[in-house]
C-alpha positions in Angstrom: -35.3 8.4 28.8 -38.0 10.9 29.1 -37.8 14.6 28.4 -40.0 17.7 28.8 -41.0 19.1 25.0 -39.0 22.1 24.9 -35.9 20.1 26.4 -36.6 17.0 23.7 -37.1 19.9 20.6 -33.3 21.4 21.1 -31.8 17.8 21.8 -33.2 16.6 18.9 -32.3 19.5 16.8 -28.5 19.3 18.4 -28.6 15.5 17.6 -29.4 15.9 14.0 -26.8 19.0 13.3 -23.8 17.2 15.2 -24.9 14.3 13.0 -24.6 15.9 9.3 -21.2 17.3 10.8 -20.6 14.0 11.4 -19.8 14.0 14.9 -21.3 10.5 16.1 -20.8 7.1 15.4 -23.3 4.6 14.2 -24.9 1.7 13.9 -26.9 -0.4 10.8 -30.2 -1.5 11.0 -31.0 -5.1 11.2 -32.3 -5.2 7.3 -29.2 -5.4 4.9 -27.9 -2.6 2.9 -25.9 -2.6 -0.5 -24.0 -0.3 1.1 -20.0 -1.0 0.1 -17.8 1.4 2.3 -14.1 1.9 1.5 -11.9 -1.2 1.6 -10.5 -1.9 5.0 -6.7 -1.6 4.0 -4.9 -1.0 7.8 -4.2 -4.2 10.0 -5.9 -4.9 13.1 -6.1 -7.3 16.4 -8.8 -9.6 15.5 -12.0 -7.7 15.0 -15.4 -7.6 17.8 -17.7 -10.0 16.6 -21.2 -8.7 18.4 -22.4 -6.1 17.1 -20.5 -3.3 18.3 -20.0 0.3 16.2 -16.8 1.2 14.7 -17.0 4.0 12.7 -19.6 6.1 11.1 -21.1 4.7 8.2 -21.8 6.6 4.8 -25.2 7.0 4.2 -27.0 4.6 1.9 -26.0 4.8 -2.1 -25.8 2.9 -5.1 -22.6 1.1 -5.3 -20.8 0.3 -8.3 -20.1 -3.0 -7.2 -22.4 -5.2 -5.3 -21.0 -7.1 -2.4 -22.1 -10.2 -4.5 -22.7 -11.8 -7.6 -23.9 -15.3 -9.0 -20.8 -17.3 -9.1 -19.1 -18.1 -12.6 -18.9 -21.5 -12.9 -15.3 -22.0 -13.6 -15.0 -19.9 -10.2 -17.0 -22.2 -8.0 -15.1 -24.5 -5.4 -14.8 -28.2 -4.9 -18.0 -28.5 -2.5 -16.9 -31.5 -1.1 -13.6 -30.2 0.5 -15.2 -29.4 3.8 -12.3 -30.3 6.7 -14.4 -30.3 9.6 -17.2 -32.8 10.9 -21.1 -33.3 9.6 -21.7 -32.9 13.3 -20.4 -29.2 13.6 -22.2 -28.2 10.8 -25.6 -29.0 12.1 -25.5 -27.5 15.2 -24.4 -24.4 13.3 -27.5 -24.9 10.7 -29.6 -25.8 13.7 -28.9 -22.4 15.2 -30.1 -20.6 11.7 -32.5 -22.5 11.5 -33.6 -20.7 15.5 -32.8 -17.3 14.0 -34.7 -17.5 10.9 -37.6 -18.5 12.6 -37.9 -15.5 14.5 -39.2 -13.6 11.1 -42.1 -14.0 9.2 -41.8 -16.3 6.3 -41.9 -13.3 3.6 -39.3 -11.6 5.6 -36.7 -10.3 2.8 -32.9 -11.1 2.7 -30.5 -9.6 -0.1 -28.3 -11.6 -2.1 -26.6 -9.1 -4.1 -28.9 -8.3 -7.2 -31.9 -10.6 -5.6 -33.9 -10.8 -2.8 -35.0 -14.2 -0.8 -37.5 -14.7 2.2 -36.7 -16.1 5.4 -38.8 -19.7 4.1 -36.4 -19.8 1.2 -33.0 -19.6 3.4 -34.7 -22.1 5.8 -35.5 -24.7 2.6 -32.0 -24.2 1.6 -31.0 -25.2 5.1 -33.1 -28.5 5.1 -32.5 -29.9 1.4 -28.6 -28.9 1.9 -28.7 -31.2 4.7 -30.2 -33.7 2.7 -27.5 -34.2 0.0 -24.7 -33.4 2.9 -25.8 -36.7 4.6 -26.5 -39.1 1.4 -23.3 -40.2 1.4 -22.2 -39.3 -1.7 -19.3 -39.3 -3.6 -16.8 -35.5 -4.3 -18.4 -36.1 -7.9 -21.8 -36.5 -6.8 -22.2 -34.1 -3.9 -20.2 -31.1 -6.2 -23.2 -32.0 -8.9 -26.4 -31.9 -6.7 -25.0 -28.3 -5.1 -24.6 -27.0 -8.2 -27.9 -28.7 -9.7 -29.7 -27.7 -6.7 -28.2 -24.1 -6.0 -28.0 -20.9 -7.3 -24.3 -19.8 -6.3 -23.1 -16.1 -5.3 -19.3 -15.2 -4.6 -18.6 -12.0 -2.5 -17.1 -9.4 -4.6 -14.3 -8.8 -2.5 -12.0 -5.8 -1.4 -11.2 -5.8 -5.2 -14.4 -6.3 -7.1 -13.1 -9.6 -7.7 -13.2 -11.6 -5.0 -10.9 -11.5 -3.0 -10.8 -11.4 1.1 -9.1 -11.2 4.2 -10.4 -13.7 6.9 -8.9 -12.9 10.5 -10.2 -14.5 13.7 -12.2 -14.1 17.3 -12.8 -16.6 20.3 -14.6 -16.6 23.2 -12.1 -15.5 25.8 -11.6 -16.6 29.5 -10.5 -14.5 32.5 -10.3 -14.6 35.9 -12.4 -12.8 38.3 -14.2 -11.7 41.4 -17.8 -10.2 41.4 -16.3 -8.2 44.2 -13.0 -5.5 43.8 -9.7 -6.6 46.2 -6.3 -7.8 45.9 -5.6 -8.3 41.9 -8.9 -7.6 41.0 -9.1 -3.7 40.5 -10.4 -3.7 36.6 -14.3 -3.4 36.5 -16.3 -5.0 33.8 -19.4 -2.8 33.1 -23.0 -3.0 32.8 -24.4 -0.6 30.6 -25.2 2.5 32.4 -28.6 3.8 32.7 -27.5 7.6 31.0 -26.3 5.7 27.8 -29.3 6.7 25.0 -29.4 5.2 21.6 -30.8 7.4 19.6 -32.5 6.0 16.2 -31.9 8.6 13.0 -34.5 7.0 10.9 -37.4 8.0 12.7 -36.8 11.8 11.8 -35.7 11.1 8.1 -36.0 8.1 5.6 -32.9 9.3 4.1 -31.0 8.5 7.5 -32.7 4.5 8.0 -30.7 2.5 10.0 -28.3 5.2 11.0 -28.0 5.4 15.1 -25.9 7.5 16.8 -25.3 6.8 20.6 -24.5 9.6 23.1 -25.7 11.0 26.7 -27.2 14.4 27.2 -26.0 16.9 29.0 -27.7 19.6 30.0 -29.7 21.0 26.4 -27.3 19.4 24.9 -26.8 15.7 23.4 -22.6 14.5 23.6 -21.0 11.9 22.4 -20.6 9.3 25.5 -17.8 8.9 27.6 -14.9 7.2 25.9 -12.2 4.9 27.0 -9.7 7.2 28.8 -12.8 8.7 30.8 -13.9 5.7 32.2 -10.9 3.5 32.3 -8.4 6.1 33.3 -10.9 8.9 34.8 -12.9 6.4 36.0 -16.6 8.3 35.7 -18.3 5.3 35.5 -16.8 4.0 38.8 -19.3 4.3 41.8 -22.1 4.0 40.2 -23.4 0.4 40.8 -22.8 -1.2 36.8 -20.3 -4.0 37.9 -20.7 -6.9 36.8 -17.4 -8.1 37.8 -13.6 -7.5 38.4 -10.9 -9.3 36.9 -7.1 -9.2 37.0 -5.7 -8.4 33.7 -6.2 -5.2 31.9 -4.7 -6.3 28.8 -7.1 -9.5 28.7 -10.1 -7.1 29.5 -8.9 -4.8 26.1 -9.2 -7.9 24.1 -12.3 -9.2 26.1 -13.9 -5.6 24.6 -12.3 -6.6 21.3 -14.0 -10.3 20.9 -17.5 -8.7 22.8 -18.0 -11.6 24.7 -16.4 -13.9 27.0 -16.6 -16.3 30.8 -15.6 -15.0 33.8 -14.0 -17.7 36.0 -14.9 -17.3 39.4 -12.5 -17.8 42.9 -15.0 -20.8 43.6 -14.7 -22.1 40.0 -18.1 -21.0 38.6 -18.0 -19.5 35.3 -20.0 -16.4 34.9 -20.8 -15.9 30.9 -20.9 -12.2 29.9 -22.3 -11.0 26.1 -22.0 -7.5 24.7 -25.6 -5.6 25.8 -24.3 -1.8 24.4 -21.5 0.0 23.2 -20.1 3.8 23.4 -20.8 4.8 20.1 -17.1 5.8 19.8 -15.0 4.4 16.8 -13.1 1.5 16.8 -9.3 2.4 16.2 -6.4 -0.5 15.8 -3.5 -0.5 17.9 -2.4 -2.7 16.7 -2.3 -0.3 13.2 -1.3 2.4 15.7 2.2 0.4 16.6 2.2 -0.4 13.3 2.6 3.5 12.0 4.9 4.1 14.9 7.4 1.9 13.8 7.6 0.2 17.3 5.9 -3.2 16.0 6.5 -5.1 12.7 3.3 -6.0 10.5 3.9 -9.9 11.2 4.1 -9.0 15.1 1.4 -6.9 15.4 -0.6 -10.0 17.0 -2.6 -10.0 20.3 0.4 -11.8 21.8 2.8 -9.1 20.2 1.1 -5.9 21.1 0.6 -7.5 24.8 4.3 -7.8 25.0 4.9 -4.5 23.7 2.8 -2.8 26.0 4.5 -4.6 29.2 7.6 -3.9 28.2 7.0 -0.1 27.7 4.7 0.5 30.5 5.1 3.9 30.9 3.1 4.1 27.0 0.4 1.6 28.1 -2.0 4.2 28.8 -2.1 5.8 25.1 -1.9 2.6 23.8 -4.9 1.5 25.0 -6.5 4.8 25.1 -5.9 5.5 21.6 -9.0 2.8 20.6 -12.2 5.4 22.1 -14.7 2.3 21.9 -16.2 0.7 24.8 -18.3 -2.1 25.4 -20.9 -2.5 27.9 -22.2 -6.2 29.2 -24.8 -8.5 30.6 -24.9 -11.9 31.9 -25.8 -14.3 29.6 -27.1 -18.0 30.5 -25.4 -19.4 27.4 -23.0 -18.5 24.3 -21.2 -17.1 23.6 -23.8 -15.2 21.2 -23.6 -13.1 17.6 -25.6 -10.9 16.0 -28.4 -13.6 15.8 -28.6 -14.0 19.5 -27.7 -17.4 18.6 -24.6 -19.4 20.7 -21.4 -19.3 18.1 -20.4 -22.8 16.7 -16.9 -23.5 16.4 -15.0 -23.3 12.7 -18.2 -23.1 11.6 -19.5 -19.7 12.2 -18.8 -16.3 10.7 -18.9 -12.6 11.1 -19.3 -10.5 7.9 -20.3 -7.0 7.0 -24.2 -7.0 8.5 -25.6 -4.2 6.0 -23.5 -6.6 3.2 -24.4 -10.1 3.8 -27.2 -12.2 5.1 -27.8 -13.2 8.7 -28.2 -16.7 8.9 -27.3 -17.8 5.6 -25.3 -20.8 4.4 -22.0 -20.0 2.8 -18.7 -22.3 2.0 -15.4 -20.6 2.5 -11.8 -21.2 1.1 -9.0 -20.0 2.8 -4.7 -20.3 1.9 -3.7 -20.1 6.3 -5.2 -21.6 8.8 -2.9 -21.6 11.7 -1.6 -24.8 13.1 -1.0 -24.6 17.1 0.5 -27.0 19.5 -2.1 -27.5 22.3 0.9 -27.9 24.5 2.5 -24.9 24.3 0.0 -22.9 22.8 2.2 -21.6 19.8 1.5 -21.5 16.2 3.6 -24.2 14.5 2.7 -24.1 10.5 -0.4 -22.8 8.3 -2.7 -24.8 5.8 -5.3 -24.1 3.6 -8.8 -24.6 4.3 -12.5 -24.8 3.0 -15.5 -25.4 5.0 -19.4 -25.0 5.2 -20.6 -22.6 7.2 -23.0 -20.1 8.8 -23.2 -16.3 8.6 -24.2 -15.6 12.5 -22.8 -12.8 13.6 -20.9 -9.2 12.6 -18.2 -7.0 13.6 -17.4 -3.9 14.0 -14.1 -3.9 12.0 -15.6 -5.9 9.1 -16.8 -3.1 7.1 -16.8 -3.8 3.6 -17.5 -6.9 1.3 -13.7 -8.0 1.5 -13.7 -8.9 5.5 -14.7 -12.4 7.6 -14.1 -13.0 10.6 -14.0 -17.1 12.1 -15.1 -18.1 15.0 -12.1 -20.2 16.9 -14.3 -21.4 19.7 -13.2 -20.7 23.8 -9.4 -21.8 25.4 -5.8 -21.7 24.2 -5.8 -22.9 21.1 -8.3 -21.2 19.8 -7.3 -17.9 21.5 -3.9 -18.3 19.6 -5.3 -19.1 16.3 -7.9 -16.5 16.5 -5.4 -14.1 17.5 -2.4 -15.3 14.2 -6.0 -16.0 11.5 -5.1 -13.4 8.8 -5.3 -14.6 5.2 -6.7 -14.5 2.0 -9.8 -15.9 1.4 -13.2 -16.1 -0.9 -16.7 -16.4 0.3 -19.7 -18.0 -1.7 -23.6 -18.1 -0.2 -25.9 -20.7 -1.5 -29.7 -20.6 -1.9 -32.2 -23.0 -3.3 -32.6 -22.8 -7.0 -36.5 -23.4 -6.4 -36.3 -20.4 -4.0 -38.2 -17.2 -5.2 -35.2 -14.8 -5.8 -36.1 -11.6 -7.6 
């Protein structure tokens, strides 16, 4: 958007005091930070995996912990525990492998106290591969990793290591790209009046801060937030459906998981990936029901909170009103995407803190509850524990610190369900060639 001088000298100067007062939300540059905010303590609906803002972020200082360290060795896990498929795996590596390839080889990726380039997570990826498919034996794989790797464990909520893992899918609805009968709830384009506005470029001391807003007048505001558009409906008119669907319930969660298909009367399925967000923060309400007393911790599922809110429907409104952040779409010709613009693989890829941890990274997890669901009826019969390779793809806006991961369930039923009942305790470990240049 283009302003006269005068016009662009008072925005700018609005912009940068509303943002010392701390009146905008923001966003992370690409390049990771060691920045470790304040451990996410509340519970919440499983978190947005694209990259959508929650909540302003501090600006950048010198933490007293890093968000990872090399790995003792009596801390490292049994490698060879992976409970998912060779095949899974390298699709997931195959999709690094496109996102690391997009940067320069000398591009620089942090690793807690070091620093890697781009060709040094993309050797990891090949000679990993190697020694996954040499068929050897627990013994022999657990020794060439550790031979072959230098180790780091995330530092946890705790400084210690420990984590909460919830989940996300890729969620399905029904829909019309035109409004009638049941389908009255519009999903949106981003509109042409939304500006992101880059802090960086007026102040080093404010890198990969962006604030997002609309202007009004002199003046640059915060932009419209959920009520406004979904209750006020100030969005409506102006030509930035993509679609309608039935449900406004599944639309709150489609905003929630950031990207999603759109079945069509005909049967087509229309993908649609997050493009922009609001800028607003991300409030739980999950958390919200939570502190009200009107849902249990152990209810406060997607399934749970849906049921609350149709039982009570004269409080569905604040409900869903009481989380301010939007999401605005595009069509996508395939998916369902992350961070890396790369399609999510399922059980195998992740969403961590982006300023944290490195995009497209290799990492091994170990989790105590993985739910169990019945395909048939779509509930959640037991929990086990898992450990599995995989790939750092994507972020979220409610994993904020080094002590959240989000798993990516995949598209359907079951993995709606056990995205929606994934909350446990976990640990994270990255792996990068020992060869590899690290400083």
């Amino acid at each position: 958007m283009k302003f006269k001088v005068p016009r662009f000298s008072v925005l700018i100067l609005l912009v940068l005091a509303a943002f010392l007062m701390g009146g905008f939300g923001c966003r992370a540059g690409r390049q990771p930070e060691t920045v470790i905010p304040p451990p996410v303590t509340a519970p919440c609906e499983p978190c947005p995996p694209t990259p959508v803002c929650q909540e302003p972020e501090p600006p950048p200082v010198t933490p007293a912990v890093l968000p990872m360290l090399p790995a003792e060795s009596e801390a490292l896990p049994d490698f060879s525990a992976d409970d998912l498929d060779m095949v899974s795996l390298k699709i997931a590596m195959d999709y690094s492998r496109e996102y690391l390839n997009r940067f320069k080889p000398d591009r620089l990726f942090t690793f807690g106290p070091d620093t890697y380039t781009a060709a040094d997570l993309l050797a990891s990826l090949d000679v990993f591969e190697g020694i996954a498919t040499s068929n050897l034996n627990p013994e022999e794989f657990n020794r060439a990793i550790r031979e072959k790797f230098t180790i780091y464990r995330s530092t946890g909520s705790d400084g210690k290591g420990a984590m909460l893992f919830t989940g996300y899918y890729e969620p399905v609805m029904e829909g019309s790209l035109t409004p009638g009968g049941p389908y009255k709830y519009p999903i949106y384009r981003r509109p042409d009046d939304l500006v992101r506005l880059d802090l960086g470029i007026f102040s080093t001391k404010w890198k990969g801060d962006v604030i997002y807003g609309r202007v009004d007048g002199l003046g640059f505001v915060p932009y419209y937030d959920r009520k406004a558009i979904d209750g006020d409906g100030v969005l409506a008119g102006r030509g930035l459906e993509i679609a309608w669907v039935k449900d406004d319930i599944a639309l709150f969660f489609f905003h929630i998981q950031g990207s999603g298909r759109v079945v069509l009367p005909d049967g087509r399925e229309m993908r649609v990936q997050y493009d922009a967000e609001n800028g607003r923060p991300f409030r739980s309400i999950g958390g919200l029901l939570i502190r009200e007393g009107k849902l249990t911790r152990d209810k406060a599922s997607m399934d749970g909170i849906r049921a609350y809110v149709d039982a009570n429907p004269r409080d569905r409104d604040r409900v869903l009103f009481y989380n301010p952040s939007y999401i605005f779409y595009r069509v996508a010709e395939r998916g369902p995407l992350g961070l890396t613009e790369v399609p999510m693989t399922p059980g195998r890829s992740i969403a961590t803190d982006r300023r944290l941890f490195p995009m497209g990274a290799l990492c091994f997890i170990r989790g105590q509850k993985l739910p169990l669901v019945d395909p048939a009826t779509g509930r959640v019969t037991g929990y086990r524990p898992f450990s599995r390779f995989v790939a750092n793809q994507d972020t979220g806006g409610a994993i904020r610190s080094p002590g959240r991961l989000d798993l990516f369930f995949g598209s359907g039923l079951v993995p709606e369900k056990g995205a929606g009942s994934m909350k446990s305790e976990g640990e994270m470990f990255f792996l990068v060639l020992k060869s590899a240049g690290g400083k």
